[in-house]
C-alpha positions in Angstrom: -75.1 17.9 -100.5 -76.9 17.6 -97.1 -75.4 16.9 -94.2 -75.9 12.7 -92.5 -77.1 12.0 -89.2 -74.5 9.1 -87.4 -76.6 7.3 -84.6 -75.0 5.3 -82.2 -77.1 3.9 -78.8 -79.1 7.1 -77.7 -76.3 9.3 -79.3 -76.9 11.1 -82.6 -74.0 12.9 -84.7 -74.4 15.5 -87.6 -71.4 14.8 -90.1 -71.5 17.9 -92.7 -70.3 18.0 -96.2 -66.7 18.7 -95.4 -66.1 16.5 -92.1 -64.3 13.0 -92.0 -65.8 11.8 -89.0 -64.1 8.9 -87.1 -65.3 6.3 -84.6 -63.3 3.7 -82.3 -61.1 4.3 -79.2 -60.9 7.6 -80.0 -62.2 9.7 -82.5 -66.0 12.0 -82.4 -67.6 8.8 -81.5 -66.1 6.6 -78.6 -66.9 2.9 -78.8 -65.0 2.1 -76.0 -62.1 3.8 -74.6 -60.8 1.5 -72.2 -60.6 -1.4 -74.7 -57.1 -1.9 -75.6 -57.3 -4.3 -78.0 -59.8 -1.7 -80.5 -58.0 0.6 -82.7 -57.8 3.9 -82.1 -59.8 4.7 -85.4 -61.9 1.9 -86.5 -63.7 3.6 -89.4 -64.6 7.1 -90.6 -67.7 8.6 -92.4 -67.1 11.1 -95.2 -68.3 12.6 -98.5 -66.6 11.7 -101.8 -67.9 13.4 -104.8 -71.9 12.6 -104.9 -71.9 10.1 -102.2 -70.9 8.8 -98.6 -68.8 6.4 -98.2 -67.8 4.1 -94.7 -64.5 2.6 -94.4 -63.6 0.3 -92.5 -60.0 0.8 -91.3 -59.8 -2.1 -88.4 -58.1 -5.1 -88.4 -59.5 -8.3 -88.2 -62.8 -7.4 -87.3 -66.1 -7.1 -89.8 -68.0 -3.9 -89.0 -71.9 -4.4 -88.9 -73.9 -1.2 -90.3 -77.6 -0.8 -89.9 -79.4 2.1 -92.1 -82.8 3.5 -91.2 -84.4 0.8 -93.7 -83.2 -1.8 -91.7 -81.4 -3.7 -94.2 -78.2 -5.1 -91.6 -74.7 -5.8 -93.8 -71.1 -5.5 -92.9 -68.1 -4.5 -94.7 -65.2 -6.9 -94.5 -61.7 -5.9 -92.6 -58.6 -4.3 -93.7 -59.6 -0.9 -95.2 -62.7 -1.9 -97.1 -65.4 0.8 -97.9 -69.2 1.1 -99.1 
């Protein structure tokens, strides 16, 4: 399966086949670093089986997701994925 481009801002990320890439405090993409209060990991991209999936791992907050068509959603908090 191809690899998925992440963009965030004017940043753009490659996430290949095999990679679980992560976002929030800390993680390949940095939301925010000095903001205490965001976990560490607040979601991860990944492969599994035919598709990619997004999960949500932070707690309380919703996390918006734009694809390229537009289409704005968000997955619910606690561990939800899509």
């Amino acid at each position: 399966m191809p690899a998925i481009a992440v963009e965030f801002l004017d940043e753009s990320y490659l996430v290949e086949d095999d990679d679980v890439f992560r976002f929030g405090r800390d993680g390949d993409l940095v939301l925010d670093d000095a903001n205490r209060f965001m976990h560490r990991t607040v979601g991860t991209i990944a492969r599994a089986g035919s598709v990619w999936v997004i999960q949500n791992l932070g707690r309380p907050t919703e996390l918006p997701i734009t694809p390229s068509s537009g289409t704005r959603s968000a997955l619910p908090s606690g561990g939800t994925a899509a």
